[in-house]
C-alpha positions in Angstrom: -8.8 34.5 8.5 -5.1 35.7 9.2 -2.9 35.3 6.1 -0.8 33.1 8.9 -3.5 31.1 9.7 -1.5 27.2 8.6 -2.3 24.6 6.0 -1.7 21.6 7.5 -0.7 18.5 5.5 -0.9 14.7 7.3 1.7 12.4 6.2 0.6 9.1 7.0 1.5 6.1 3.8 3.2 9.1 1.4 6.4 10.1 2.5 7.4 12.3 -0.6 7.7 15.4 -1.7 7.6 14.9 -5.7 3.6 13.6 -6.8 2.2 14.1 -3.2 -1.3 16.0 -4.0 -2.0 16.6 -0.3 1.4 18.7 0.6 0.9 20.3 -3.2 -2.7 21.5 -1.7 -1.5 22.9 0.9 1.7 24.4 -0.3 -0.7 26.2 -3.2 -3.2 27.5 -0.8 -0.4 30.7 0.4 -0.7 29.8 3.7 2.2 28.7 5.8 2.3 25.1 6.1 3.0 22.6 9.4 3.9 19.3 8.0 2.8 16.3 10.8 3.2 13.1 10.8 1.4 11.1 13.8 2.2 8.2 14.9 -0.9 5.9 15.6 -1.3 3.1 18.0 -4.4 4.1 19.8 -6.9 4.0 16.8 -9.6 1.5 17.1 -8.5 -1.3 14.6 -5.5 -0.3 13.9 -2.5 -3.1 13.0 0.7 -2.2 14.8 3.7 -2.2 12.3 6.2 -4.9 12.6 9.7 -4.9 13.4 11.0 -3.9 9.7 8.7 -1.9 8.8 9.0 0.5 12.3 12.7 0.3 11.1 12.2 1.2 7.5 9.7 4.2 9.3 12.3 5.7 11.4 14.7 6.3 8.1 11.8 7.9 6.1 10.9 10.3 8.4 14.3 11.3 8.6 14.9 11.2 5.0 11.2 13.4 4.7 12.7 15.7 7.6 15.5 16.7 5.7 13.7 17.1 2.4 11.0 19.6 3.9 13.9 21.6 5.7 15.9 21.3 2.6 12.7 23.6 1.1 11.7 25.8 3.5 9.7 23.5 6.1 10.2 21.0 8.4 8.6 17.6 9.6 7.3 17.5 12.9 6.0 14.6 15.1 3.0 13.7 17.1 2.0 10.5 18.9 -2.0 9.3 19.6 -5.2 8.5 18.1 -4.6 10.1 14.5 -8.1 11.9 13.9 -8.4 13.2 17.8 -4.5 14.6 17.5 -5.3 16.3 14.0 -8.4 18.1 15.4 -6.7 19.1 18.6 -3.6 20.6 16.3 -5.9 22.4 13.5 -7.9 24.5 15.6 -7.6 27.6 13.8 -5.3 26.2 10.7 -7.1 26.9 7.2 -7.2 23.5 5.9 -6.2 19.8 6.3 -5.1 17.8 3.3 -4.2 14.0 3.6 -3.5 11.1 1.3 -6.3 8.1 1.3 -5.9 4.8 2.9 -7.8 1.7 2.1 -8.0 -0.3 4.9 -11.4 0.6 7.2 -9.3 1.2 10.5 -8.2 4.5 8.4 -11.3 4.9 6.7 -12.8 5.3 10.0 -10.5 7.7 11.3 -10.4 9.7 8.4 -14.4 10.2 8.2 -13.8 10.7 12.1 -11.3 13.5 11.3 -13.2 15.1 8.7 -16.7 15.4 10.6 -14.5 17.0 13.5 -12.3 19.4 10.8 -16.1 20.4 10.1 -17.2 21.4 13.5 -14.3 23.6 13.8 -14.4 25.2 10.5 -11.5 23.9 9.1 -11.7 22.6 5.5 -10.3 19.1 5.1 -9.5 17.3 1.8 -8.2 13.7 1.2 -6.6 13.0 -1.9 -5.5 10.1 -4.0 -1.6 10.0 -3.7 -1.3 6.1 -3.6 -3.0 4.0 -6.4 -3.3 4.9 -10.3 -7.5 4.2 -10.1 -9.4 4.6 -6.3 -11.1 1.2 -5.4 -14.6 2.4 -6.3 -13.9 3.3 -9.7 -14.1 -0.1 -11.2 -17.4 -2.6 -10.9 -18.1 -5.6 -12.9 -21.2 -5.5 -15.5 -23.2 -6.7 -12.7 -22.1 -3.7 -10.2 -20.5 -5.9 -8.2 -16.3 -5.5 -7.8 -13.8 -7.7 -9.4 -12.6 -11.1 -7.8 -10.5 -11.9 -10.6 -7.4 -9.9 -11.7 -7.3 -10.2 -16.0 -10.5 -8.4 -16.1 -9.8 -5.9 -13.2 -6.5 -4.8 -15.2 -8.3 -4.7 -18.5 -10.9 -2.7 -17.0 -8.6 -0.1 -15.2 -6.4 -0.1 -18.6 -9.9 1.1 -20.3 -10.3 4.0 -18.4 -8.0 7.3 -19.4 -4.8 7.3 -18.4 -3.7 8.8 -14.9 -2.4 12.4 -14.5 1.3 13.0 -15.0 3.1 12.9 -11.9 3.8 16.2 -10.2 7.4 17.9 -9.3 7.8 18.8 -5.5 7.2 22.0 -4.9 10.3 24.3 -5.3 9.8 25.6 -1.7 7.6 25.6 1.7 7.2 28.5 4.3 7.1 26.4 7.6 4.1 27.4 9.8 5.1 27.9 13.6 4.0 25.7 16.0 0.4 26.6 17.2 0.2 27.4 20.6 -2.2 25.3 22.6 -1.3 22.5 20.3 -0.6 18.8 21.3 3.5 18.5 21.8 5.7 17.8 19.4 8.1 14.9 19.8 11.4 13.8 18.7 11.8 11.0 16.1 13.9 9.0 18.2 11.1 9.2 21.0 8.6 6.7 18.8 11.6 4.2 19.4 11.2 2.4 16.2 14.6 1.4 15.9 16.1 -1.9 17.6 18.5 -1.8 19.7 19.0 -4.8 22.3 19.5 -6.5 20.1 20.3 -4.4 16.7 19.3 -6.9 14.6 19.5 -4.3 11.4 22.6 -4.6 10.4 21.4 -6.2 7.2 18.5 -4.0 6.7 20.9 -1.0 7.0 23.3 -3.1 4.0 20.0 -3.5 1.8 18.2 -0.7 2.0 18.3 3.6 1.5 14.7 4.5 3.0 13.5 7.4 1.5 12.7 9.6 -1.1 16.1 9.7 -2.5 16.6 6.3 -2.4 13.6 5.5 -4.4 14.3 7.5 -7.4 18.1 5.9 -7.5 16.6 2.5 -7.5 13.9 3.4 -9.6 16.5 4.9 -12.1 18.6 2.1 -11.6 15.2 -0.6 -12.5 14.6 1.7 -15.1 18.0 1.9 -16.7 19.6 -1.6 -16.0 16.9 -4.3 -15.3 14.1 -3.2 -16.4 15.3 -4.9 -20.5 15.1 -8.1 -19.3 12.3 -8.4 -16.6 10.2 -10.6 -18.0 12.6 -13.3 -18.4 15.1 -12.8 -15.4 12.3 -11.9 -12.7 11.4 -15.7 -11.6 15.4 -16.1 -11.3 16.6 -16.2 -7.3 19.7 -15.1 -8.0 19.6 -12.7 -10.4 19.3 -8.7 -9.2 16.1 -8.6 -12.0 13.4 -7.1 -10.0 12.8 -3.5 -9.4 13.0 -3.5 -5.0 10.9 -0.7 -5.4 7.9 -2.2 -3.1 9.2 -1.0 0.3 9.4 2.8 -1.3 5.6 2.2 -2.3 4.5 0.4 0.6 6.0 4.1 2.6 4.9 6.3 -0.2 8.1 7.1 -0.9 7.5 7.0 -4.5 3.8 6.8 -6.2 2.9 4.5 -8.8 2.4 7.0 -11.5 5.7 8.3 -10.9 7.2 4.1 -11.5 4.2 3.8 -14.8 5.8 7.0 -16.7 9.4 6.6 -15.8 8.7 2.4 -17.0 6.5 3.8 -20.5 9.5 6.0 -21.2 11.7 2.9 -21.4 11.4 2.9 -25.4 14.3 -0.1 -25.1 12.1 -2.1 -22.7 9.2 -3.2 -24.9 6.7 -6.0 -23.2 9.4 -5.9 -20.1 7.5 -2.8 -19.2 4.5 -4.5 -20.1 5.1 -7.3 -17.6 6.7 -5.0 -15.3 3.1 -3.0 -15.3 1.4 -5.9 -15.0 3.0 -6.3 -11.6 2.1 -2.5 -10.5 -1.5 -3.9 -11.5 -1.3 -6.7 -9.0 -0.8 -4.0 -6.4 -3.8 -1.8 -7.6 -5.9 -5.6 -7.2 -5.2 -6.5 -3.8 -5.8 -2.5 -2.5 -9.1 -2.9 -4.3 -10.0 -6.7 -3.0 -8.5 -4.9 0.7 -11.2 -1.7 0.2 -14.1 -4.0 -0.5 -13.5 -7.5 1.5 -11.9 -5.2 4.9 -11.4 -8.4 6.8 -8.7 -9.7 4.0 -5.6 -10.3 6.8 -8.1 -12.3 9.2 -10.5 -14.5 7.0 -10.6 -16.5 4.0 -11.7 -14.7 0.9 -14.0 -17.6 0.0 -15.4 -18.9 2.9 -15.1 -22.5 1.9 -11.7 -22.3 3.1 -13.1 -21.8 6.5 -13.9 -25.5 7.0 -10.5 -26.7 6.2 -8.2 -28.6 8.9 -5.2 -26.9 9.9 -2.8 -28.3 11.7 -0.9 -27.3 14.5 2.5 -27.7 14.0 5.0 -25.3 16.7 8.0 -27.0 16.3 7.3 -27.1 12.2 6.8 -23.4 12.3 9.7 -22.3 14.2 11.5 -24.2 11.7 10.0 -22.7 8.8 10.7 -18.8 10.7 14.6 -19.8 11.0 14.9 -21.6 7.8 15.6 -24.8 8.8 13.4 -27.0 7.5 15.7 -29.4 5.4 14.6 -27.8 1.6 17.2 -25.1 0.5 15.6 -22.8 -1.8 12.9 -22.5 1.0 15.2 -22.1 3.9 17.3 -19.5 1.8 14.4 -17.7 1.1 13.6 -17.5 4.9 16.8 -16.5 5.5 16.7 -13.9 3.2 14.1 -12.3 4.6 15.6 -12.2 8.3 18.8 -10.7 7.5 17.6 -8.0 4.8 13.9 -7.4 5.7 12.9 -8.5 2.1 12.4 -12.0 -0.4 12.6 -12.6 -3.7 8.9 -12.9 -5.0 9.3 -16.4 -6.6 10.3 -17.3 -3.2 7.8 -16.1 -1.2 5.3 -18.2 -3.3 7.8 -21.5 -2.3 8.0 -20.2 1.3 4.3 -19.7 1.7 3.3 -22.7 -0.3 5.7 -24.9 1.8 3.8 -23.4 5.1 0.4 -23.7 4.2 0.5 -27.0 2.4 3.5 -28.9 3.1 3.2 -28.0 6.5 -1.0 -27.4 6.4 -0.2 -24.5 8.9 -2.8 -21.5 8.6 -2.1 -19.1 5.9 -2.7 -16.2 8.9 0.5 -17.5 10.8 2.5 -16.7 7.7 0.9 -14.1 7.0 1.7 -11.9 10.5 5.4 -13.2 10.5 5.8 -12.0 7.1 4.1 -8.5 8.3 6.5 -8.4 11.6 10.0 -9.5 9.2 9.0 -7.9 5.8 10.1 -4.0 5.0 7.6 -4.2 2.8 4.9 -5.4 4.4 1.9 -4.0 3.0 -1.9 -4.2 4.6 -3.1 -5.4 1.0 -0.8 -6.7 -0.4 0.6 -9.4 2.6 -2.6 -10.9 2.9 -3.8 -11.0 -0.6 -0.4 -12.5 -2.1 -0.5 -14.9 1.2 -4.2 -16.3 0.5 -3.6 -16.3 -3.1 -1.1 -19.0 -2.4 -2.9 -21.1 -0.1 -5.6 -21.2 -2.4 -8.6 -19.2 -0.5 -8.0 -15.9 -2.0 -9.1 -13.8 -5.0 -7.8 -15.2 -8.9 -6.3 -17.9 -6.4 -4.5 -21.0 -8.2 -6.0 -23.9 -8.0 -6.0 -25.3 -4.1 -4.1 -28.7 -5.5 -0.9 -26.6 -6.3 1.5 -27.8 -4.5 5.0 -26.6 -5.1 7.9 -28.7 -5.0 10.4 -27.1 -3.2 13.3 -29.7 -5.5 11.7 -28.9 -8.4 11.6 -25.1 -7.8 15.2 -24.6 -6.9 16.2 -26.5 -9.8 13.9 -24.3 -12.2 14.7 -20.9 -10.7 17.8 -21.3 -9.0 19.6 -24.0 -11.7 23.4 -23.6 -10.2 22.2 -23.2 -6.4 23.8 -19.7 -5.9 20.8 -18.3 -4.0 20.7 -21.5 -1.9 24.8 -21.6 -1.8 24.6 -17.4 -0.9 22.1 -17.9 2.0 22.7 -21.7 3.0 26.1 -21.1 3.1 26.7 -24.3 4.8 26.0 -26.0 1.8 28.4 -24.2 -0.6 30.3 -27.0 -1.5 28.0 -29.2 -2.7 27.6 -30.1 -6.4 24.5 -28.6 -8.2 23.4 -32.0 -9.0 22.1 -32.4 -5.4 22.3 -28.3 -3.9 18.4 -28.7 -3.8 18.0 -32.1 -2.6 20.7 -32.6 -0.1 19.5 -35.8 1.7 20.0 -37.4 -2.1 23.6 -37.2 -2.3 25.9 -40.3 -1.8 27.8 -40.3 1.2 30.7 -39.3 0.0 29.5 -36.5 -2.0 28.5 -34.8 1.5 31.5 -35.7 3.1 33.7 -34.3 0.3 31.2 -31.0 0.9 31.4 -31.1 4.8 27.7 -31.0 4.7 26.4 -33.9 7.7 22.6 -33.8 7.7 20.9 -33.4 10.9 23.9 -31.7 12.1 25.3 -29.2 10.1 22.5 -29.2 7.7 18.7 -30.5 8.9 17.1 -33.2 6.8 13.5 -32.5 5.3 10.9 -31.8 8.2 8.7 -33.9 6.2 8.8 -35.6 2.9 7.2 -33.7 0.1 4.9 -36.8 -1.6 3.6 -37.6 2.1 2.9 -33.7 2.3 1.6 -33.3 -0.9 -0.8 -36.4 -0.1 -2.1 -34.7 3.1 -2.7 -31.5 1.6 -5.0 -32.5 -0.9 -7.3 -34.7 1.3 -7.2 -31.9 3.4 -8.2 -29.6 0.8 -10.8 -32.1 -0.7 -12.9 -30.9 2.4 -13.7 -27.9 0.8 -16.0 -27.4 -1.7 -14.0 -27.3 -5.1 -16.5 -24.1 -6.6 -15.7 -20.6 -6.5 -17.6 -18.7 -4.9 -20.2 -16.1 -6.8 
């Protein structure tokens, strides 16, 4: 085989340079390298991205782009059915090397690539470039895999540590196009950015997609936030979290690059721990997603199936727009429309509010949160969504019900997050910031807040909701499933 003869490497969920085992593969192998990325709508199975996400998409393949070209290579772009388009390119190439996904859409296509790599010769190798321990490695005593997250954790923090992660490679010799090969397209050909209307104007404020842009904020985590995680994190308005899940969710940084930049913080102590923990969760729901495939589309415990939803249009659109009367839940809404992303503790508010205040199928949420979310991520989303409504894996208890009063008040004590993002209520006094409809008259008035006009009153009362939910949720069984 011709010392020419390319390495190709298949960006798909790993859009890095540093830690990426597939383009370090390649890049080691002395053969010229063609860098692809293909855009996949056509693949049996597989879920279209939403709105953010195809925005957040567009910026990291620029951002990878200019990387690889900053090296030596360069990023090229293909559009169709991701293991047809790979074959038809590597005809002739020496190898193709790929990071894993989890879902079994892109299992499928994968073990559809490799069997037609094989009939043309070409060797193909996938590697792990996205989780700390590959969903297969941990089983229960029984053999089965874990439904509960304590013991999952405690069993992956058994097991030898990870590798260290890996430096990009100093340089790339970009492979010429093959001829014969499927044609190349231009990034802004995928049209992933909106544009009547450009509604990104707050992503664009939020957000640096890209490599770069997740080692600053990991840096930044690391440096300034990280000390007092464990404590601030549950606080809306407090910039305590890392808003690193976006980078992971695009592979723009791995998670053993976040674990050994987090265990070098001496200073952080059990912040790091917490922190950790949280990187944990993420390794869960990616192995609950690799065993129970159908996570996004049924109840993990299939006693869930016989429970009532309602049908509610005119509740849901105001949930989507943030206007159902409760402040910390329509901030948190609103959040997530202008910048793409939501403060955890509010997601929980949001999604509990939805699926039990409301009784409104955990799925709705579920897909707007997947269309609105940068980070909307195919194990994660669906995992975090049924934990909350009760049907998923290490779920809370189905009678939670969270207040939406009591939350703000807990998390949110002096109503900035609810004053920041229900900014028509920024004159009210903190006594009543989270209960509007409470205040005396002349409390609103003095605040120019007039319910039902300026502000909405409560969709529906929270003891009435709370009181449907649970007969509701009485028609399930009350066990686990084995």
């Amino acid at each position: 085989m011709s010392s020419a003869t390319p390495a190709v490497v298949w960006f798909r969920d790993d859009l890095r340079l540093a830690d990426n085992p597939a383009l370090h593969a390649a890049a080691a192998s002395g053969a010229p390298v063609l860098c692809v990325y293909v855009f996949d709508e056509e693949s049996r199975g597989v879920r279209p991205l939403g709105g953010a996400s195809r925005w957040w998409l567009h910026h990291s393949l620029a951002a990878l782009d200019a990387s690889l070209r900053a090296i030596g290579g360069r990023l090229d772009i293909l559009r169709g059915a991701g293991a047809e388009t790979i074959a038809a390119l590597a005809r002739g190439a020496r190898r193709v090397d790929w990071t894993r996904r989890y879902g079994a859409a892109e299992i499928a296509i994968d073990t559809e690539a490799k069997s037609a790599l094989k009939e043309l010769g070409v060797e193909a190798a996938s590697h792990n470039g996205q989780l700390l321990r590959e969903p297969w490695e941990l089983r229960t005593g029984s053999g089965s895999f874990y439904r509960v997250f304590t013991p999952f954790w405690r069993a992956a923090n058994a097991l030898p540590a990870p590798a260290p992660p890996s430096r990009a490679p100093k340089s790339v010799a970009a492979a010429d196009w093959p001829a014969g090969a499927p044609n190349r397209i231009a990034l802004d050909d995928l049209g992933l950015l909106p544009t009547r209307p450009d509604w990104a104007s707050g992503l664009r404020a939020a957000w640096t997609p890209g490599e770069e842009g997740a080692r600053a904020r990991l840096k930044a985590f690391v440096g300034g936030e990280l000390p007092g995680y464990a404590k601030g994190r549950d606080q809306l308005a407090e910039e305590a979290t890392s808003r690193l899940s976006p980078h992971l969710r695009f592979g723009e940084i791995s998670p053993r690059q976040i674990v050994a930049a987090a265990r070098k913080a001496a200073h952080a102590g059990a912040n790091a721990d917490k922190f950790l923990t949280e990187i944990g969760w993420r390794e869960f729901c990616y192995h609950l997603l690799y065993h129970s495939p159908d996570l996004a589309t049924r109840n993990f415990q299939p006693r869930f199936d016989a429970l009532p939803w309602r049908s509610d249009q005119a509740g849901f659109d105001a949930w989507k727009r943030g206007r159902t009367g409760y402040p910390v839940v329509d901030a948190g809404m609103r959040e997530l429309w202008a910048t793409g992303t939501m403060h955890n503790r509010a997601r929980m508010v949001c999604a509990s509010f939805l699926t039990k205040h409301l009784l409104i199928d955990w799925r709705e949420g579920e897909r707007w949160f997947w269309d609105t979310l940068c980070d909307a991520d195919p194990a994660n989303n669906p995992a975090q969504w049924q934990w909350v409504a009760g049907s998923g894996a290490d779920a809370a208890p189905y009678f939670r019900v969270f207040n939406p009063v009591v939350q703000g008040g807990k998390f949110d004590p002096d109503g900035a997050y609810a004053r920041l993002w229900a900014p028509e209520l920024a004159k009210l006094d903190n006594k009543h910031i989270h209960a509007p409809w409470t205040a005396p008259p002349r409390a609103l008035a003095d605040a120019g807040v007039r319910l039902g006009e300026t502000y909405p009153r409560p969709i529906v009362d929270h003891a009435t909701a709370r009181a449907r939910a649970l007969a509701a949720f009485a028609t399930t069984t009350g066990e686990d499933d084995p």
